[in-house]
KOLRO-521075 format. One line per 8 residues: number of its first residue (from 1); for each residue x, y, z of C-alpha. Coordinates in pm, 1 decimal. Layout:
BEGIN
NUM	X/Y/Z ~ ...
END
This chain:
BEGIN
1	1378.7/-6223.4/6357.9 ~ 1081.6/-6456.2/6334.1 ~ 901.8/-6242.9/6086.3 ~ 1198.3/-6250.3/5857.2 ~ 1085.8/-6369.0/5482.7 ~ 1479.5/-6461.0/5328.3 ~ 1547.5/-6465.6/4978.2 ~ 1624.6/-6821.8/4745.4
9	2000.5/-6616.3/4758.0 ~ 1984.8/-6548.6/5178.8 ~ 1922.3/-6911.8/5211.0 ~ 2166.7/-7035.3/4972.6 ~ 2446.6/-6866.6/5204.6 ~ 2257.8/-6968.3/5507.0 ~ 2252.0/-7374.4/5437.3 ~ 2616.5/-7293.1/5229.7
17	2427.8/-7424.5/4892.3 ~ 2352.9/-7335.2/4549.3 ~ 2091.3/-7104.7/4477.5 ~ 1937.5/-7369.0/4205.4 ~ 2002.9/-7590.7/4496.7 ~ 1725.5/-7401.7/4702.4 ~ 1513.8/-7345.4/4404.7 ~ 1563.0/-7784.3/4380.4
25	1422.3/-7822.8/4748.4 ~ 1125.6/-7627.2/4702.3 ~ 1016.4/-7741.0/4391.3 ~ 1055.8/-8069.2/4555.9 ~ 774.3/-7898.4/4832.5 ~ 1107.2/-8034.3/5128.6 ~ 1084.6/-7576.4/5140.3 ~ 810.6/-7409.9/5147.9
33	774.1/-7113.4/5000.3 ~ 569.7/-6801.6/4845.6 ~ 565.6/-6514.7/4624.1 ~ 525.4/-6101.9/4667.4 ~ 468.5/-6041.6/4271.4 ~ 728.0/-6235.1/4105.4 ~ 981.8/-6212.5/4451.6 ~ 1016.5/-6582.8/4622.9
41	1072.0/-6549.9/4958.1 ~ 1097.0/-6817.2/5276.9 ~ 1013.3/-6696.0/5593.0 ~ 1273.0/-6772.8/5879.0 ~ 972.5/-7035.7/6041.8 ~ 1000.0/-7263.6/5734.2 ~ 1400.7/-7235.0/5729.9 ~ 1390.1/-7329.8/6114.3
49	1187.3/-7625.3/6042.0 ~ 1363.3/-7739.9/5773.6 ~ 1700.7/-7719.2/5927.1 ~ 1527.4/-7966.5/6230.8 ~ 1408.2/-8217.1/5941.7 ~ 1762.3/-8261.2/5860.4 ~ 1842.7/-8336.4/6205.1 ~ 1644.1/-8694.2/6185.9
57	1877.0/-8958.3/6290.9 ~ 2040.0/-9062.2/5987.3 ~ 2184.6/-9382.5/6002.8 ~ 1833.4/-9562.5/6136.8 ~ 1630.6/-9420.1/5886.6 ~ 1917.2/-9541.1/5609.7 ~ 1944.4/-9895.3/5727.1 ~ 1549.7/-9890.8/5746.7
65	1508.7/-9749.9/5380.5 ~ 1797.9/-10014.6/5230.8 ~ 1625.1/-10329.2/5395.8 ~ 1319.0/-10283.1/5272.5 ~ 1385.8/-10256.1/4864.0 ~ 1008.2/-10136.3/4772.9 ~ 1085.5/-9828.8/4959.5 ~ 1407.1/-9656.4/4777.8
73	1274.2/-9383.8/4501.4 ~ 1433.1/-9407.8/4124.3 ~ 1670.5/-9170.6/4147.0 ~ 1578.0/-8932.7/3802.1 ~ 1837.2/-8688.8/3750.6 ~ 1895.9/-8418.2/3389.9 ~ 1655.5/-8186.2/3198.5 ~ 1383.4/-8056.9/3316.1
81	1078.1/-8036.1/3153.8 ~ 671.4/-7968.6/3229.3 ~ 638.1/-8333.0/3046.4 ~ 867.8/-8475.2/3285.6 ~ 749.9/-8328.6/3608.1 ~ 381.9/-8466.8/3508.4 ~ 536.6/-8820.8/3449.2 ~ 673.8/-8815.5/3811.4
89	350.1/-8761.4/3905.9 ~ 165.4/-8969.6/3743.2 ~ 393.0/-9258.3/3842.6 ~ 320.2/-9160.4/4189.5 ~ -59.2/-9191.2/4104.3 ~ -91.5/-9471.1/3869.8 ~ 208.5/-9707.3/3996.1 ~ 278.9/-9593.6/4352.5
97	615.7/-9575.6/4277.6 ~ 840.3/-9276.7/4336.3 ~ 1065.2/-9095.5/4139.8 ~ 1289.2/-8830.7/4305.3 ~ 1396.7/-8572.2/4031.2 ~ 1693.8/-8378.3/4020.8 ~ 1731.1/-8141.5/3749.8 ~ 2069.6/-8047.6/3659.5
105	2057.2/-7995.4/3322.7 ~ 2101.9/-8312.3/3043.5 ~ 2527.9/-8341.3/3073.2 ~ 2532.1/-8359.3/3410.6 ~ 2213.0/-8570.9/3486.1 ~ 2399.7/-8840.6/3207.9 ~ 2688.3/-8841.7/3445.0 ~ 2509.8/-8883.8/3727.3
113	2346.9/-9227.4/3529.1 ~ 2719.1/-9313.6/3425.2 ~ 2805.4/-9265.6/3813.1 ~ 2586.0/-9482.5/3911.7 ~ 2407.4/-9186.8/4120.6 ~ 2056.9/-9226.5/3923.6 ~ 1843.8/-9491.4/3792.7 ~ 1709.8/-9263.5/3511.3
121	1864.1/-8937.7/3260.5 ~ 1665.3/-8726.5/3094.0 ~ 1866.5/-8566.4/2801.7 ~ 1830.2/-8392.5/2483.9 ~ 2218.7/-8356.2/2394.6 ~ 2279.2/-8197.3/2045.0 ~ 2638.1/-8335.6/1946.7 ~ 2775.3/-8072.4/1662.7
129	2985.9/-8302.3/1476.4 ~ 2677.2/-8572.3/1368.8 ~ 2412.0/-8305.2/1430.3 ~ 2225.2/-8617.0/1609.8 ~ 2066.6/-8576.5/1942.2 ~ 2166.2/-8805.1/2255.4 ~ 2302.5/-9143.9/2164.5 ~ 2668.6/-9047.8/2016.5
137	2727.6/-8908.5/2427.8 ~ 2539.3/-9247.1/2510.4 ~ 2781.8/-9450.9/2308.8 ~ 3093.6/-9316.6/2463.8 ~ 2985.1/-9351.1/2800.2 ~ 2811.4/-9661.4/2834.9 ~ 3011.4/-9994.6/2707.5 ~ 2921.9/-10235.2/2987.7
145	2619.4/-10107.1/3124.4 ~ 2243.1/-10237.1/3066.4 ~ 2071.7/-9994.7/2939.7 ~ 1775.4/-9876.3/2735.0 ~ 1701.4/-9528.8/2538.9 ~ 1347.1/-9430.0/2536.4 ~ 1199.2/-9130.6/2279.4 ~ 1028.3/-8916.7/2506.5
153	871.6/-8642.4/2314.6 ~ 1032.0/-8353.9/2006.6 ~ 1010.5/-8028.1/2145.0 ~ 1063.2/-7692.3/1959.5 ~ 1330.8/-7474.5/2062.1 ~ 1341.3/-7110.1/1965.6 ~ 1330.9/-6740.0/2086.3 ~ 1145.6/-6645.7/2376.4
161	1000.2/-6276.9/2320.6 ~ 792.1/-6061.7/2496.3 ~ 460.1/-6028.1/2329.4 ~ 462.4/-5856.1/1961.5 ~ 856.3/-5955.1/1993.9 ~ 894.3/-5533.8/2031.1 ~ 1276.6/-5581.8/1965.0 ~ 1194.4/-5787.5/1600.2
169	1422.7/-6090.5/1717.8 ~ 1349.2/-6359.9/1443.8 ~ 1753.9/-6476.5/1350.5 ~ 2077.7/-6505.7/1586.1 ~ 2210.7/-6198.3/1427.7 ~ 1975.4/-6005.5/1593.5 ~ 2099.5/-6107.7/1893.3 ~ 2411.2/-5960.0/1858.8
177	2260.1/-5587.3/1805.9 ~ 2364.1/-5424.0/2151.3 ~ 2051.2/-5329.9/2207.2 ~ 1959.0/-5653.8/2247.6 ~ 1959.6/-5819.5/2609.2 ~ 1972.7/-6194.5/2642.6 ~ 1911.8/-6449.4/2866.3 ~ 2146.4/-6774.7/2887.6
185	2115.5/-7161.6/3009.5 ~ 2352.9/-7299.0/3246.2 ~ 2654.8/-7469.5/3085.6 ~ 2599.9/-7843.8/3022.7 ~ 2211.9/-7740.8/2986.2 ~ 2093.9/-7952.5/2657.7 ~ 1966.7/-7631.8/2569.7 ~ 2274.3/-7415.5/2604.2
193	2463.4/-7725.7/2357.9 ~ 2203.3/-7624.4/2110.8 ~ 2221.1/-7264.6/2125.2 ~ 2636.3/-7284.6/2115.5 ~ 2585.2/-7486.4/1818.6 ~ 2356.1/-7250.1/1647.5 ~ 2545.0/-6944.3/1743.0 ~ 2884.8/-7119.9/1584.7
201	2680.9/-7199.9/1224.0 ~ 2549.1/-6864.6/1211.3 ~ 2929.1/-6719.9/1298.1 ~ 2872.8/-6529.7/1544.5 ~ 3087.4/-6440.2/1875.4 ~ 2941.3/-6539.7/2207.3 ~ 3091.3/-6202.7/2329.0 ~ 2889.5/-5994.7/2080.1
209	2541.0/-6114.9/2271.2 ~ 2473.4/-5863.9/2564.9 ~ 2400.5/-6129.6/2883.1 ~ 2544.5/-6447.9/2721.3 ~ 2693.5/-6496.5/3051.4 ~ 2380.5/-6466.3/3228.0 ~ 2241.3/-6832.7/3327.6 ~ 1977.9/-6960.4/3455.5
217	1879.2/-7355.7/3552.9 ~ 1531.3/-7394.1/3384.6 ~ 1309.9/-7249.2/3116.9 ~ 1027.2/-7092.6/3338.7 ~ 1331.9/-6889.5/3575.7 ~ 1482.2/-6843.5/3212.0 ~ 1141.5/-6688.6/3029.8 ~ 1067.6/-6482.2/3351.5
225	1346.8/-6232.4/3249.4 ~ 1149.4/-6189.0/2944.1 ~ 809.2/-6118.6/3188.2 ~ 942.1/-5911.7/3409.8 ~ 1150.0/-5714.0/3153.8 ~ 1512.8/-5799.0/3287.1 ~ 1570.1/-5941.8/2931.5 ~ 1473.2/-5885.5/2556.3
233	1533.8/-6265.2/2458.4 ~ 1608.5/-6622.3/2603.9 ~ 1637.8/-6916.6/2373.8 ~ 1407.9/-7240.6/2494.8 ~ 1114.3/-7418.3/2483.4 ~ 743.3/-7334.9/2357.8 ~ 608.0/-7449.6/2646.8 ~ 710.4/-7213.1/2896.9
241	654.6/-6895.5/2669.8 ~ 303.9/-7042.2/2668.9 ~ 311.3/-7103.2/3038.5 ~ 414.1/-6705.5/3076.0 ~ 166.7/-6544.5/2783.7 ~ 526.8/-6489.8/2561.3 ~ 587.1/-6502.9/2270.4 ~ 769.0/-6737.7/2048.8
249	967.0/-6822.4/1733.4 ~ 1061.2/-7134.3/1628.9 ~ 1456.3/-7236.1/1542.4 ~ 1447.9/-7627.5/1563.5 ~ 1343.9/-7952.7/1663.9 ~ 1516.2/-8174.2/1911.0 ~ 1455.7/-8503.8/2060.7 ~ 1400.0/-8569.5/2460.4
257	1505.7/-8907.9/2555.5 ~ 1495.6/-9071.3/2905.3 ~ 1793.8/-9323.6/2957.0 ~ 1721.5/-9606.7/3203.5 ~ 2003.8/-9782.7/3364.4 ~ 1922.0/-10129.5/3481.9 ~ 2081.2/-10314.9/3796.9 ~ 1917.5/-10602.4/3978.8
265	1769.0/-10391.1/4250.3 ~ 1623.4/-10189.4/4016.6 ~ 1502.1/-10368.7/3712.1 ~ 1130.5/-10412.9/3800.9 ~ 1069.9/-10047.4/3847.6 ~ 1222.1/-9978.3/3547.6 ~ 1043.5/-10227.9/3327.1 ~ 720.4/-10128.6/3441.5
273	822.5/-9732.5/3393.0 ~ 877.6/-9808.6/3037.8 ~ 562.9/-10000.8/2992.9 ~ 368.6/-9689.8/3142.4 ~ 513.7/-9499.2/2895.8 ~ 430.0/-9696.7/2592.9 ~ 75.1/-9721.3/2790.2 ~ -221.5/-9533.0/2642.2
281	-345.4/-9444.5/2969.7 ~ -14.9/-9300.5/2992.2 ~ -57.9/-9094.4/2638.4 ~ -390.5/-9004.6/2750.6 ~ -287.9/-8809.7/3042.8 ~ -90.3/-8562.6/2835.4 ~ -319.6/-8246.4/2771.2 ~ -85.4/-7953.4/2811.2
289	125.1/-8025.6/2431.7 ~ 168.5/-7711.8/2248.0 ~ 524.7/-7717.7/2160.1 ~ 555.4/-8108.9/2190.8 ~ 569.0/-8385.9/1941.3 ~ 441.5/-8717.9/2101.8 ~ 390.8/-8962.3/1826.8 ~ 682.8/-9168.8/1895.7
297	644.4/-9207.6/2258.6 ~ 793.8/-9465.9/2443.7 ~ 1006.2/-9603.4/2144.3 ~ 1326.9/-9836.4/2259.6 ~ 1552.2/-9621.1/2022.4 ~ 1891.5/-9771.4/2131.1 ~ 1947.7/-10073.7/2461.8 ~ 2287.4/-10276.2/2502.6
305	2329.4/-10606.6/2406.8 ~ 2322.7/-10715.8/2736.5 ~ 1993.8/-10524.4/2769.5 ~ 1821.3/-10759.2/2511.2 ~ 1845.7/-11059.0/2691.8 ~ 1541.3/-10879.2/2906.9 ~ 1349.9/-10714.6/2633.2 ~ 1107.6/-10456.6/2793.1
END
């Protein structure tokens, strides 16, 4: 039993979870695990260990963590992106101050904000009726809040191919040629918004693309179809058909925003996060780009009222 190497599925029924759940913890590194070819498996040792980490007397360690302020994380929750997961990072580096990500895709990490259950979203919303990214969701929800919208980068969105694109996808009617196999986003994904919207102006049925109901919670897991031949075609970001040797065609541009929700306990952090980001140190640090647009980095594009009393 000990030699047992479980699957990201076997564990999700183990611990009763999500599978992007498991996939959450070990990109985190709380799960360790490893690959056979493009296979991630746990072994039963790691799972064990895990399950006694969660064991840790809770209610000490919570009292501990909310009396001392300097210790709680900003809670980061939405979109993932490469861009992102460096800027955790570098907090950690530069600031010594940590950010604990969640990526849940851009609807749901802006509810989380609106709940109160993060400090920080990270969105790129398309809404279909202004064709403007972001702040018409930001307007409905947040009235009373203090809060401030920050550009993070442009990104291009297309088709993910594999190389020479041997299926000649280059317009969303291709898609719907059955011999065509594609690749989703989960709903609520900033992504999937985009592609629903693109799929309506082009009128075409969702039911006429072979795997529309096939999801998956990031771009990498979503362009690995395309690697490992499951799929012909996933619609997503430049970056991770670069980060897989794909290839890629272009559809649109869309804006990445981070919104920051202030509250007294949190305020600090917050205003020094956004002055790291309008920080060339910050700007510096950002090598990997192809498929990014960072010119207007760290712009205040939208903050409440109430927000501009404390002008970051």
């Amino acid at each position: 039993m000990d030699g047992k190497a479980y699957t990201p599925d076997e564990v999700a029924q183990l611990f009763q979870i999500s599978k992007h759940t498991v996939y959450e913890l070990i990109k985190r590194g709380e799960l360790q695990a490893f690959k056979v070819g493009n296979k991630m498996r746990i072994e039963h040792t790691e799972i064990e260990r895990y399950k006694d980490s969660t064991k840790a007397p809770a209610k000490k360690a919570q009292v501990e963590q909310f009396d001392t302020n300097t210790s709680l994380p900003i809670r980061l929750s939405g979109s993932h992106d490469f861009l992102v997961e460096h800027f955790v990072k570098q907090t950690s580096k530069d600031l010594q101050l940590q950010i604990q990500p969640t990526y849940i895709g851009s609807l749901e990490g802006l509810m989380m904000l609106y709940r109160g259950q993060s400090d920080i979203a990270a969105i790129h919303l398309l809404d279909p009726a202004s064709q403007e990214y972001n702040l018409p969701f930001i307007h409905q929800l947040f009235v009373y809040e203090s809060i401030s919208v920050v550009r993070f980068v442009s990104r291009e969105q297309g088709f993910i191919v594999a190389k020479g694109n041997p299926k000649g996808i280059n317009s969303f009617n291709d898609l719907a040629g059955k011999n065509v196999q594609f690749v989703n986003r989960q709903k609520g994904a900033g992504t999937r918004f985009l592609f629903d919207s693109m799929l309506s102006k082009n009128g075409i049925d969702p039911a006429d693309v072979n795997g529309y109901s096939t999801e998956e919670w990031n771009h990498l897991s979503t362009a690995s179809y395309i690697s490992r031949g499951i799929a012909d075609v996933a619609f997503g970001i430049q970056s991770a058909a670069s980060h897989l040797g794909l290839d890629f065609i272009p559809v649109a541009k869309e804006q990445f925003d981070l919104v920051f929700r202030f509250t007294n306990e949190n305020k600090q952090k917050l205003t020094d996060l956004i002055h790291y980001l309008q920080s060339p140190g910050f700007k510096s640090s950002l090598t990997d780009l192809e498929g990014y647009d960072i010119r207007d980095l760290g712009t205040v594009i939208y903050q409440t009222s109430k927000q501009e009393e404390t002008r970051c």
